[in-house]
N, C-alpha and C positions, 0 to 999 in steps of 0.2 A: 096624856101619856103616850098615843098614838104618834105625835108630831116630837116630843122627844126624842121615844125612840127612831125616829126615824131620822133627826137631824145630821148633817154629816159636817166635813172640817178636812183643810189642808195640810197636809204635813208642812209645807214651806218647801219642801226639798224638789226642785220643779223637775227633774228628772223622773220622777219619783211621780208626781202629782198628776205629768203630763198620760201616764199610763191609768189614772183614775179621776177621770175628766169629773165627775160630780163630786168628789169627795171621798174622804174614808168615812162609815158608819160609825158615830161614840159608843156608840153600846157595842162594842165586838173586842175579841182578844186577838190580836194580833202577833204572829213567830216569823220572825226571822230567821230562814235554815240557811243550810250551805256546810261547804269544808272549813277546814283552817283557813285564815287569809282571805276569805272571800271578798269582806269587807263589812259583813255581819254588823261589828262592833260602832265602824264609822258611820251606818245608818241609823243604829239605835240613838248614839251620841248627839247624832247632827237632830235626828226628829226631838230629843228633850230641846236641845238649844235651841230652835226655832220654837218650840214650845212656851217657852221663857221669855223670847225676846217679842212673843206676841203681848205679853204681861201676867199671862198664866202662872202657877207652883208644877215644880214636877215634882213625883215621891221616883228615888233611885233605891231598886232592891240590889246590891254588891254583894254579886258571891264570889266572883273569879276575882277581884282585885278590892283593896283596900278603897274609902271614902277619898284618900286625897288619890290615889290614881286617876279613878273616875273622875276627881276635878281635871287634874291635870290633862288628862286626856280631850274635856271641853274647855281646855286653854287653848290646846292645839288647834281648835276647830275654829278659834277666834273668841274666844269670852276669854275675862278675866275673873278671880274671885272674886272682887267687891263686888263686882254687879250683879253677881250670883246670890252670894251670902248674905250682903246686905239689904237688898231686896226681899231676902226671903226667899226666894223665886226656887229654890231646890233645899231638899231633904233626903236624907239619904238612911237607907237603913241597910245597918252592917251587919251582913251574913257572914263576911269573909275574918275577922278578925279573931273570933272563937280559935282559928288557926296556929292563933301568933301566943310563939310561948313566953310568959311571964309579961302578956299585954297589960299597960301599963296607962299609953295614953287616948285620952278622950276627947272626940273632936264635936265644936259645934255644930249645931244644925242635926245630928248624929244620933241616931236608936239603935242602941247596938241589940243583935240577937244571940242571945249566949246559947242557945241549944239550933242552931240552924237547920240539923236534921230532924226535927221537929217542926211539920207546918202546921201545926195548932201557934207555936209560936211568931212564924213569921205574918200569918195573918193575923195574929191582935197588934204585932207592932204598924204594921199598914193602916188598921182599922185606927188607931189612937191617934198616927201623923193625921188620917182623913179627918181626925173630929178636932182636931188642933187648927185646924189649917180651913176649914167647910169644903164640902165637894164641891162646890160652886165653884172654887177659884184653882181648881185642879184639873191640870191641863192633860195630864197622862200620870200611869204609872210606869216604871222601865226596871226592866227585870235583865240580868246579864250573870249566868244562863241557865236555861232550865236544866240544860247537862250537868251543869254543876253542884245541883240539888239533887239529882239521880246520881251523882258520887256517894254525896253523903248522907241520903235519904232510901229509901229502897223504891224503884224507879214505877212501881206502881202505890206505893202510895203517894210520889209526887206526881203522878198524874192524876190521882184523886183531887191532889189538892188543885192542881192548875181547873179543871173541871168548877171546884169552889169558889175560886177567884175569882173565874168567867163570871159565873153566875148573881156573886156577889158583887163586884164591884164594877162588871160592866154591864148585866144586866139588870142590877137593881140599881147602882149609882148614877149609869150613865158615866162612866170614866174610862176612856182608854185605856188599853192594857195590853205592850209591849213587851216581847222577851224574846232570846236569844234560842236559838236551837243550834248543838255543832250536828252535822252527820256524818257519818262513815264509821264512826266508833261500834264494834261489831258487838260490844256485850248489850248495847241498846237497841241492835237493830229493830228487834222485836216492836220496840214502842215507836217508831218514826209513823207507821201508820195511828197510832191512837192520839198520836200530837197532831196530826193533819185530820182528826175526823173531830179530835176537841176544839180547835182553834177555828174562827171567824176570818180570820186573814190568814193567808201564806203569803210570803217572800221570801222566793229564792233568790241563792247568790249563787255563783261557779267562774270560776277561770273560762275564755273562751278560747272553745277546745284546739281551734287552729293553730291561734298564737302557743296555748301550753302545749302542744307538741312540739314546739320550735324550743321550748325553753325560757318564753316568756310568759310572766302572770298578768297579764288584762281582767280588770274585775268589771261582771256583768249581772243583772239584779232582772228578776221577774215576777210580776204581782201574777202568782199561780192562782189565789183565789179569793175574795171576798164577797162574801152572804152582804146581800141588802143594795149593791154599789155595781153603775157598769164597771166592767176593765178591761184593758188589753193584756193579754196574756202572751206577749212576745219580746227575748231577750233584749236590753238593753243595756249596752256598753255603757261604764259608769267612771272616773276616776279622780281623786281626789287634791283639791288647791288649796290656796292659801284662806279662801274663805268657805270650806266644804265642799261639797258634793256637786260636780258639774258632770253632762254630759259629754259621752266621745261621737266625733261625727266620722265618716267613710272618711272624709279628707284626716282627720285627728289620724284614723285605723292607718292609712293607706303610711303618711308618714311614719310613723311605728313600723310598717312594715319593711318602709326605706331605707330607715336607721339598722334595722336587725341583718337588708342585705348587705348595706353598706360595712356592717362589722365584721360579721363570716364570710363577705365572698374574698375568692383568693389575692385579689388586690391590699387589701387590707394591712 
């Protein structure tokens, strides 16, 4: 039980990885904070898809967008659906649909949750894909976002529940457990600290501040904390290709910075 828990694992994402030279811990619940835009979403996305393409299942909890967005979104990143769906390789459970009025259609692979603001409910549909599926061959769970459960939940008992999950599903299962945090939203402030003292990993994200005073968004990611794992906890410039998530180097910055004199100066 000891070498279990303590087992770790690479996200794939080397930008990402090269900041947690031994691995991330399985047993821990990891959040992804930051503003709008940071890039939140395209981390979460890119760590299921490399998850997948090790030959793992992923469970996708959808609050903010419907089951085919979230495909579509890991089209973008270079997957297609067949190799998704027909593999099995993702499942998704829809929080988000309860939304849509007079919803009608039902998609494969899909556990819809008709009462979403209720986390009694979203954890039996977790619990049912885990016993359809065996934990063994479940690579992660991905949650997108816990903000969006504190809309439609009341923001302490979804932190109850996040507390449950942990406990549940990465401390008893052994299964990764990923979700989204937005910050700046001021009727939540309160709880930004109770989501960083429940959660095993922090990742942040933020514009970097030099370029966003100029009027440019550069997105930069930092592993602020994980229990069990060394890290370096210093920002790293991040930006996104045709096949995910690659690093920006001083040369990549300095250009950026060439192009932006090159536009406003008075030559122009």
């Amino acid at each position: 039980m000891l070498a279990k828990g303590r087992s770790l694992y690479r996200t794939g994402i080397q930008v990402l990885d090269r900041e947690v030279p031994d691995g991330f811990p399985r047993n821990a619940f990891g959040v992804i904070r930051g503003p709008g835009g940071g890039g939140k979403s395209v981390i979460l996305n890119e760590m299921a898809r490399r998850i997948m393409e090790s030959g793992k299942k992923v469970i996708y909890v959808c609050f903010e967008d419907t089951p085919l967005s979230v495909l579509q979104n890991l089209v973008s990143l270079g997957w297609d659906y067949s190799t998704m769906l027909d593999a099995g390789r993702i499942h998704l459970i829809d929080c988000f649909s309860a939304q849509i009025l007079r919803k009608s259609t039902v998609y494969d692979y899909t556990r819809v949750v008709r009462n979403p603001n209720e986390a009694d409910e979203i954890t039996e549909a977790i619990h049912a894909t885990i016993q359809e599926n065996g934990d063994e061959e479940l690579g992660g769970i991905f949650l997108d976002s816990i903000t969006e459960f504190f809309l439609q939940s009341h923001p302490f008992k979804a932190v109850n529940a996040v507390k449950a999950w942990r406990a549940t599903f990465c401390k008893e299962l052994n299964i990764p457990f990923w979700a989204i945090y937005h910050t700046g939203l001021q009727q939540f402030a309160a709880y930004d600290d109770m989501i960083t003292y429940t959660s095993d990993i922090i990742i942040d994200t933020r514009h970097e501040p030099a370029f966003a005073a100029a009027g440019v968004l550069i997105k930069q990611l930092r592993v602020t904390k994980v229990k069990g794992a060394r890290h370096n906890s210093i920002w790293v410039t991040f930006g996104v290709g045709d096949e995910g998530i690659v690093g920006l180097s001083l040369d990549d910055m300095r250009e950026i910075a060439r192009r932006i004199t090159k536009i406003e100066g008075p030559s122009s």
